[in-house]
C-alpha positions as MATLAB code, in Angstrom:
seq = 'XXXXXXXXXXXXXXXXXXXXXXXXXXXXXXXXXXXXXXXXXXXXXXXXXXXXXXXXXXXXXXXXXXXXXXXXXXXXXXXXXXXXXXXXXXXXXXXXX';
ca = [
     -11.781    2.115  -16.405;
      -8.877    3.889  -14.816;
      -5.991    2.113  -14.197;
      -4.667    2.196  -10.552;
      -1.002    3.148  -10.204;
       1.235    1.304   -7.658;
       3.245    3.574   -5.089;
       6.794    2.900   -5.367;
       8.716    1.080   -3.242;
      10.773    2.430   -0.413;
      14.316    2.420   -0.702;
      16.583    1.098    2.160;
      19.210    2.585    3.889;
      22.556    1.545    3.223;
      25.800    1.171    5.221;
      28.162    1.982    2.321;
      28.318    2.633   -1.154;
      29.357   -1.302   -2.229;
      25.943   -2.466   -0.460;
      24.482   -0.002   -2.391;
      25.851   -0.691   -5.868;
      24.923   -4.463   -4.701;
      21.317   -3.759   -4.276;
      20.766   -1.380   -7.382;
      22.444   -4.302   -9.066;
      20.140   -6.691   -8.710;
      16.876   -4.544   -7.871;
      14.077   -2.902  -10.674;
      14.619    0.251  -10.161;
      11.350    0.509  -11.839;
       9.700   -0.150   -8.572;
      11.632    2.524   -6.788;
      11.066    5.541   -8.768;
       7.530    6.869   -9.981;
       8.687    9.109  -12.398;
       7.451   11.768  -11.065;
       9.903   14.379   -9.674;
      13.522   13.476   -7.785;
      14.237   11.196   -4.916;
      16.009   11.673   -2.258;
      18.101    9.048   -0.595;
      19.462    8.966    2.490;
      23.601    7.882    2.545;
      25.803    7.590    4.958;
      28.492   10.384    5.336;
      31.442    9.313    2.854;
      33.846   11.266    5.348;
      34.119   12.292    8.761;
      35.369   15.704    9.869;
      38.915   15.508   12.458;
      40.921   18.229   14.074;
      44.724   17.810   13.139;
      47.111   20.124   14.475;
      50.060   21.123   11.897;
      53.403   22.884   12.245;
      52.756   26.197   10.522;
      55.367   25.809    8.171;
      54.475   22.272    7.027;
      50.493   23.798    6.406;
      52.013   26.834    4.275;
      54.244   24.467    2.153;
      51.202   21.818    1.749;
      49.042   24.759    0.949;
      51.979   26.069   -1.640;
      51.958   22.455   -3.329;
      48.518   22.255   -3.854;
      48.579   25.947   -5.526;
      51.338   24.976   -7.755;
      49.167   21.333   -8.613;
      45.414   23.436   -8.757;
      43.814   20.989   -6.420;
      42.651   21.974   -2.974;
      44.960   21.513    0.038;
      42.837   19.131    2.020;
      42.723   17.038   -1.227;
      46.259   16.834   -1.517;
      46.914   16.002    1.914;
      44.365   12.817    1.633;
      45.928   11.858   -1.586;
      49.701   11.926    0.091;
      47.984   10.408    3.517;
      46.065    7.367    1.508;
      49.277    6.899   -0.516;
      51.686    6.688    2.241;
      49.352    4.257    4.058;
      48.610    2.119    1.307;
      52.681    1.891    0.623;
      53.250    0.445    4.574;
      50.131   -1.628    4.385;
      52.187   -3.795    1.260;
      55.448   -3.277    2.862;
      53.798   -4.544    6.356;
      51.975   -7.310    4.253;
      55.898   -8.461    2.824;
      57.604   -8.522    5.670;
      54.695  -10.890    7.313;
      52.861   -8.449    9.431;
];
């Protein structure tokens, strides 16, 4: 006698990663994959695309930076933006904010 295979189970969507990692913590993830082939999940976007207008000369200097460090310019400029806000967050957070 054959034995009947179970389709796997559908995997939900998730707000953010954490949820995510929460779930796949705790879940079989035996039940959500057959084996058979890839999956594809559906995330949310992990960024969001903005227009921000530069001076010209700031760009060109941010640009020469991040040729003299090998990393992409956009890169660089979320590194120096997440930095700078994450330094006025504590300072903010000191003073009683």
């Amino acid at each position: 006698m054959k034995k009947r295979k179970t389709q796997p189970k559908r995997i939900p969507l998730f707000s953010s990663e954490k949820e995510e990692a929460a779930f796949w913590d705790r879940a079989d993830s035996t039940l959500y994959f057959s084996g058979k082939g890839g999956v594809r999940l559906k995330l949310p976007p992990r960024t969001v695309a903005i227009s921000l207008r530069l001076p010209k000369r700031l760009l060109e200097r941010l640009k020469r930076l991040a040729d003299l460090k090998d990393v992409p310019y956009q890169s660089l400029m979320k590194l120096y933006l997440d930095d700078k806000i994450r330094e006025d967050i504590t300072d903010l957070t000191r003073e009683g904010f």
